[in-house]
C-alpha positions as CSV (number, residue, x, y, z in Angstrom):
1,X,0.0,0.0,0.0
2,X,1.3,3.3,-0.7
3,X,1.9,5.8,1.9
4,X,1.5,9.9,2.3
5,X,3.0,12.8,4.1
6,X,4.6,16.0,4.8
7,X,8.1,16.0,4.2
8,X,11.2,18.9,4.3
9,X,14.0,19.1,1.5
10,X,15.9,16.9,3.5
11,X,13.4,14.2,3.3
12,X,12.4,15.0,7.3
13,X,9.5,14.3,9.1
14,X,7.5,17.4,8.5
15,X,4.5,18.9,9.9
16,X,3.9,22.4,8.9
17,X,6.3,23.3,6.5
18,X,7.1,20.8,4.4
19,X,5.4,19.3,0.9
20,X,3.8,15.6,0.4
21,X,5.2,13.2,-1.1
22,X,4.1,9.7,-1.8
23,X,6.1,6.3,-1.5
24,X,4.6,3.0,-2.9
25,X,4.9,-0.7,-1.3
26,X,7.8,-1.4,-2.9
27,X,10.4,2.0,-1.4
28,X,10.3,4.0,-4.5
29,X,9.3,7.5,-4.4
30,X,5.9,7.7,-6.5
31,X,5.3,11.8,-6.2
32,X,7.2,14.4,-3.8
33,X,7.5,18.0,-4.2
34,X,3.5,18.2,-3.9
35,X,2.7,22.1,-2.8
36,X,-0.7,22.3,-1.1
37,X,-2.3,24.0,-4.2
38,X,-1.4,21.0,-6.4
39,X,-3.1,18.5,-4.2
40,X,-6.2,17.9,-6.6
41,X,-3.4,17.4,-9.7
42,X,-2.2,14.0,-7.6
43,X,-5.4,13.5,-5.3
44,X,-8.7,12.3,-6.5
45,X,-12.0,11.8,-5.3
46,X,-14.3,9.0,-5.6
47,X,-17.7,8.6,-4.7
48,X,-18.7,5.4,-2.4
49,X,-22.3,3.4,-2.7
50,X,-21.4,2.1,0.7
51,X,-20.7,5.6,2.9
52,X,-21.0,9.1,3.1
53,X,-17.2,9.2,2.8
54,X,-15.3,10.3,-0.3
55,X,-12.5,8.3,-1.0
56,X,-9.4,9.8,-2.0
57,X,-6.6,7.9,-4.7
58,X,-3.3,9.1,-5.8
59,X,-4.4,9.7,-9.6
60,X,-1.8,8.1,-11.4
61,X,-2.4,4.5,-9.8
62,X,-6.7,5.1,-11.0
63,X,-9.5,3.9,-8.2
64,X,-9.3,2.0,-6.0
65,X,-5.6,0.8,-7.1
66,X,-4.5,4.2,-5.9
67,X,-5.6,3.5,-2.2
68,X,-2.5,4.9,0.3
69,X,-2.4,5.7,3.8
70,X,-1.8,8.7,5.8
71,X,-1.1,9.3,9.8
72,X,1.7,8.4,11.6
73,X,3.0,5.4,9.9
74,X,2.3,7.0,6.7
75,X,4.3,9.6,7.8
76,X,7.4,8.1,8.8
77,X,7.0,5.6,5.3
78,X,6.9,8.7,3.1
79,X,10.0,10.5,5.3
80,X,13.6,9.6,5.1
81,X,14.1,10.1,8.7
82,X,12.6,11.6,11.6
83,X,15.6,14.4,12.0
84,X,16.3,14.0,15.7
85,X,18.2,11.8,16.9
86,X,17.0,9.6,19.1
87,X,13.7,9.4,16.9
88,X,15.5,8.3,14.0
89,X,17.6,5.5,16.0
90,X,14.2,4.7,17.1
91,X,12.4,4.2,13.2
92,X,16.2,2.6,12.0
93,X,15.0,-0.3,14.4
94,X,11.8,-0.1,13.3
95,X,13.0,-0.8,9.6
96,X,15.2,-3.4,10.6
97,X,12.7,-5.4,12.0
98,X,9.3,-4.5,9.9
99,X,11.2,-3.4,6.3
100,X,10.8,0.2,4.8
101,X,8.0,0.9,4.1
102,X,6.2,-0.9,7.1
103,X,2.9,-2.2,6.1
104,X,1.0,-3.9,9.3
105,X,-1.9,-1.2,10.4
106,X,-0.9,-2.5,13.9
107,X,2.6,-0.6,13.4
108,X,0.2,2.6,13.5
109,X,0.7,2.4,17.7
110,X,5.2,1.8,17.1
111,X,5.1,4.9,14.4
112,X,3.0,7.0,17.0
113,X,5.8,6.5,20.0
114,X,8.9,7.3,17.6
115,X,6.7,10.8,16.4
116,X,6.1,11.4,20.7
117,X,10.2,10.9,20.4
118,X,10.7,13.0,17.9
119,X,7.9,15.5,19.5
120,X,9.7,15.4,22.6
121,X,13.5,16.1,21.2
122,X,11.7,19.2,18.4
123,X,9.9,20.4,22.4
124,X,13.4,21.1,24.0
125,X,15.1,22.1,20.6
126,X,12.3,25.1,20.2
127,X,12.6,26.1,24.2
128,X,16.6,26.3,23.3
129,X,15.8,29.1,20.6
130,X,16.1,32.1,21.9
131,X,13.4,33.6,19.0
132,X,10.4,32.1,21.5
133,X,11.3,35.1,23.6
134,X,10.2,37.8,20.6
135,X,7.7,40.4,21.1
136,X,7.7,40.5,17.2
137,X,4.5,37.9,17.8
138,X,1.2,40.2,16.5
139,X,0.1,40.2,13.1
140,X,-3.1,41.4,11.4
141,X,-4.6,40.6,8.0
142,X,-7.2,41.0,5.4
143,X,-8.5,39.3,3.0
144,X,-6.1,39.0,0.2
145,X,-6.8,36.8,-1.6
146,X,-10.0,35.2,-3.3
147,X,-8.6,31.7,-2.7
148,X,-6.5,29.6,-0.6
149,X,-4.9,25.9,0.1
150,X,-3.8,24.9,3.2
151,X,-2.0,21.7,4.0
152,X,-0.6,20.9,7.1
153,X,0.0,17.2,9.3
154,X,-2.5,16.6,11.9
155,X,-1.7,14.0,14.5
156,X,-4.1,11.4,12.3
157,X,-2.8,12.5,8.9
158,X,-2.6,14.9,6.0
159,X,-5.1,18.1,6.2
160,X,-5.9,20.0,3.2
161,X,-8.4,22.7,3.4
162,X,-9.5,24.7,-0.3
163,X,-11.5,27.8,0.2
164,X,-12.7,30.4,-2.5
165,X,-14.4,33.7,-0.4
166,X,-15.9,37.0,-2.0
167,X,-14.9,40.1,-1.7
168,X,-16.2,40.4,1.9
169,X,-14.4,36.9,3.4
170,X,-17.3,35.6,3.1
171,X,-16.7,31.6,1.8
172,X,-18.5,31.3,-1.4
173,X,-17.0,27.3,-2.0
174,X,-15.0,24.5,0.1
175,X,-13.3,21.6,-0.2
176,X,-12.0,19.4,2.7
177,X,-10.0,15.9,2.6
178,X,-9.1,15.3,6.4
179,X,-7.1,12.3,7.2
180,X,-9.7,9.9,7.8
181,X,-11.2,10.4,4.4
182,X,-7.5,9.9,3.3
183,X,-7.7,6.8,5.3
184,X,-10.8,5.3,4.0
185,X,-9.6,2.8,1.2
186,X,-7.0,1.8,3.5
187,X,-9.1,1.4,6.5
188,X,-11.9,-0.6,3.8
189,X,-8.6,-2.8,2.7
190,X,-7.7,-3.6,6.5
191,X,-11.5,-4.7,7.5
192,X,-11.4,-6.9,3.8
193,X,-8.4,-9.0,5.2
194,X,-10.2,-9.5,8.7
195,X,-13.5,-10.2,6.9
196,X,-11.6,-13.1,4.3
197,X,-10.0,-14.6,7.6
198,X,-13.3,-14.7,9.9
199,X,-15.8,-15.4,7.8
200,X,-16.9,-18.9,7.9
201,X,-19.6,-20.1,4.8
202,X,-22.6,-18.2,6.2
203,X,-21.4,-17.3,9.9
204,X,-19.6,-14.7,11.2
205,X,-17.1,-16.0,14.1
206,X,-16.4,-15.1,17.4
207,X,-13.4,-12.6,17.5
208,X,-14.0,-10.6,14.3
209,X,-15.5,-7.9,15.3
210,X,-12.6,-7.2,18.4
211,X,-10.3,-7.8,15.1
212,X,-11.9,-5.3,13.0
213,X,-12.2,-2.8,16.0
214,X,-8.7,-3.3,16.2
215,X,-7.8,-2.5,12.3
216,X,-10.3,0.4,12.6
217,X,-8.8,1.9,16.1
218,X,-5.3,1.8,14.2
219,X,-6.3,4.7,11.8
220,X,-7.6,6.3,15.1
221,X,-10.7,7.2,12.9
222,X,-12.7,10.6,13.4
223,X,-16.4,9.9,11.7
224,X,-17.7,13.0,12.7
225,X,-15.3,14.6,10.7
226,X,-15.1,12.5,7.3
227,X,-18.9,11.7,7.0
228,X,-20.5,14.4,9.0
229,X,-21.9,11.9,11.3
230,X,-23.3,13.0,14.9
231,X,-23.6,11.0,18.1
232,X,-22.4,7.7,18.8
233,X,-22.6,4.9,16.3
234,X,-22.6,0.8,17.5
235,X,-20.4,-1.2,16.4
236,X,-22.0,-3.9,13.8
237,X,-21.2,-6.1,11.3
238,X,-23.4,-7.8,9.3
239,X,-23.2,-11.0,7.0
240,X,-25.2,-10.1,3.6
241,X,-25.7,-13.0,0.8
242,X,-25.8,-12.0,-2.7
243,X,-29.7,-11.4,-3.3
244,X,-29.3,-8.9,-0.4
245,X,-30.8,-11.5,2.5
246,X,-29.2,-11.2,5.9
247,X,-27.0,-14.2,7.0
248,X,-26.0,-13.1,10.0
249,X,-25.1,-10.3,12.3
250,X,-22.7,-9.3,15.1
251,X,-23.1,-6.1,17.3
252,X,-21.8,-4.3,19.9
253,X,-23.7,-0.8,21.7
């Protein structure tokens, strides 16, 4: 599976700054160099039957062949290094023992406690700069332009945000992909696998859905956000043969 993220000139973990690039399953760089207003040149959208959730696809690869991930181990698959030390001795071990890129969603938990690492070591390099202590801190603005693209690295992936205002700032069109939408074909692959090894002629057996919770909680998913979903939603899976009857059915409140 291909992976996404922020990454400096350097090839650095990035958060802010830095541009996305893409790396497939086999190591090779498939795109870097992305700025955030040529997301939707590499980026596409596709429609699902299933969800209220777009799905995005690096282009080039076509739906759903395109699917990649984003998030913490996408981001440390798409980076060279981390660019502290102690983070990157952490991700060389990593590598050693999972290969580069790492591919098991369960690796999602190791990638997020080498980016606390990393976190940690950026923490004490910015309280070491003595630029914190400006009072050069206020600035004002207008608007000043009709449209803009953000793209930035939120703790569960890639954020891009594309918004066109009028003349009074007032946002006339939007476009969001937030790193669960990024997610989804990935997350959709993950739940495949579980479903192939669980499901049992017409029955559904005992430890799938903990297994499919599991893959799901990797991507640390936010529904609200992708799908525009309110309230709580039970976990359930459901076994449907191919004239649409139910077979059977698993649930947890």
């Amino acid at each position: 599976m291909m992976s996404a993220g922020l990454v400096d000139r350097s090839g650095n973990l990035q958060f802010y700054d830095g541009d996305l690039r893409f790396r497939d399953a086999g190591g090779s760089i498939a795109a870097e160099g992305i700025a955030a207003e040529q997301y939707d040149t590499f980026i596409g959208e596709a429609s699902l039957r299933e969800s209220y959730m777009k799905a995005p696809f690096f282009r080039s690869r076509g739906f759903p062949e395109g699917l990649y991930r984003v998030g913490p181990l996408g981001r440390i698959n798409a980076a060279d290094q981390c660019g502290t030390p102690i983070a990157d001795a952490e991700l060389a071990e990593l590598r050693l023992r999972f290969g580069h890129p790492a591919e098991s969603a369960f690796l999602y938990h190791h990638a997020r406690l080498i980016e606390i690492v990393h976190a940690l070591e950026k923490i004490e390099e910015i309280l070491a700069n003595p630029e914190i202590l400006s009072t050069h801190v206020r600035a004002t603005a207008g608007v000043n332009a009709l449209e803009g693209v953000g793209m930035i690295e939120a703790p569960r992936g890639v954020l891009i945000h594309h918004y066109k205002v009028d003349e009074q700032g007032a946002i006339v069109w939007a476009n969001l992909i937030v790193a669960t939408g990024h997610n989804a074909l990935a997350i959709g692959k993950g739940v495949q696998q579980v479903a192939e090894h669980f499901i049992d002629g017409t029955k559904l057996r005992e430890g799938m859905l903990n297994r499919v919770s599991a893959i799901v909680r990797a991507y640390d998913p936010c529904l609200s956000c992708s799908t525009h979903a309110a309230g709580v939603v039970p976990v359930q899976i459901s076994l449907v043969g191919p004239a649409g009857e139910l077979l059977d059915q698993i649930a947890r409140p």
